[in-house]
C-alpha positions in Angstrom: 9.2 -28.2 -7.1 7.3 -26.1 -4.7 6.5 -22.2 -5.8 8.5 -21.0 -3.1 12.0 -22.8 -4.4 10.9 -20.5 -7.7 12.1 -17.3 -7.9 9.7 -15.1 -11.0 8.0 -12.0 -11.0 4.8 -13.7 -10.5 6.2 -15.1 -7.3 7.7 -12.0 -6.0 4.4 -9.9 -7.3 1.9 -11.8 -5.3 3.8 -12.0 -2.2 4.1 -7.9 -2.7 0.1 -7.9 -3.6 -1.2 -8.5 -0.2 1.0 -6.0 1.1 0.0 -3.4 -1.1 -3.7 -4.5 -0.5 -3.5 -3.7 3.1 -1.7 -0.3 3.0 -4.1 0.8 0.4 -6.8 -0.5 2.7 -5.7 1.0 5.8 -5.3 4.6 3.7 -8.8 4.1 2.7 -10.4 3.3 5.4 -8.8 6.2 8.1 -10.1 8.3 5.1 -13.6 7.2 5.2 -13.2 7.3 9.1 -12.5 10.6 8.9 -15.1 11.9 6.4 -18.2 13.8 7.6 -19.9 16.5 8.6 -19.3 18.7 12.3 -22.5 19.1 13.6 -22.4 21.0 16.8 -19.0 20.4 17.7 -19.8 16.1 17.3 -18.3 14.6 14.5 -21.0 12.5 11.6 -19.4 10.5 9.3 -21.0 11.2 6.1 -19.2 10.0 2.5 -20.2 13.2 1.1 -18.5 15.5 4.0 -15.2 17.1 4.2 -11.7 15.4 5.6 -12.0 16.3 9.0 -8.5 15.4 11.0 -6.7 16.8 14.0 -3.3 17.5 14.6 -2.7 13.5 15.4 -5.1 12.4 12.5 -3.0 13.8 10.2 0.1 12.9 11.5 -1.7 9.3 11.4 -2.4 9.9 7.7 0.9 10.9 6.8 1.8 7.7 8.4 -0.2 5.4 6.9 0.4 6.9 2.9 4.3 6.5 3.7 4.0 2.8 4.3 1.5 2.4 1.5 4.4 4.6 -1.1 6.8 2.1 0.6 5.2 -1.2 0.2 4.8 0.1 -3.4 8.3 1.2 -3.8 9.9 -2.0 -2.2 7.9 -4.3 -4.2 8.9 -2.0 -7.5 12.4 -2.5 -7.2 12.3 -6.6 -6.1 10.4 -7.1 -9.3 12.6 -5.1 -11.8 15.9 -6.9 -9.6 14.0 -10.0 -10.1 13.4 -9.5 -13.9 17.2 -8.1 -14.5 18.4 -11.5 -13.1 16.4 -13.8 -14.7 17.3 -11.9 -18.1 20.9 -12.1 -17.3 20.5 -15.6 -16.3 18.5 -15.9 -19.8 21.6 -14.5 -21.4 24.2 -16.6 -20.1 22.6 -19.7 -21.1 
């Protein structure tokens, strides 16, 4: 029997990994993209600067963290669904 004709948590919680992986990826990277220094009115990313967005960067951000606290979410409530079915499943045997 092939893992996808498996339904478990560890099924459903890697499928939800690489999702999560990328949102939280994405998030970190705009942030790094957008840390620095303003030197003369031109922009120097520098790890140690200040978060340094515009009206649209932040807007972006915003963007970018509700997918990543929805990715999260989602996967949240398919595993607890998942693990309340295969319990009552468990129960009725």
């Amino acid at each position: 029997m092939s893992s996808i004709n498996k339904l478990s948590t560890d099924y459903i919680s890697s499928t939800f990994e690489s999702l999560i992986n990328n949102t939280d990826t994405q998030v970190s990277d705009f942030i790094k993209q957008h840390t620095g220094k303003n030197n003369g009115g031109t922009f120097e990313v520098d790890p140690k600067g200040d978060l340094i967005l515009s009206s649209s960067d932040s807007l972006t951000l915003q963007q970018k963290m509700a997918e990543q606290s929805i990715a999260t979410q989602t996967a949240t409530q398919v595993l607890k669904s998942v693990h309340d079915s295969i319990m009552a499943s468990a129960r009725n045997i």
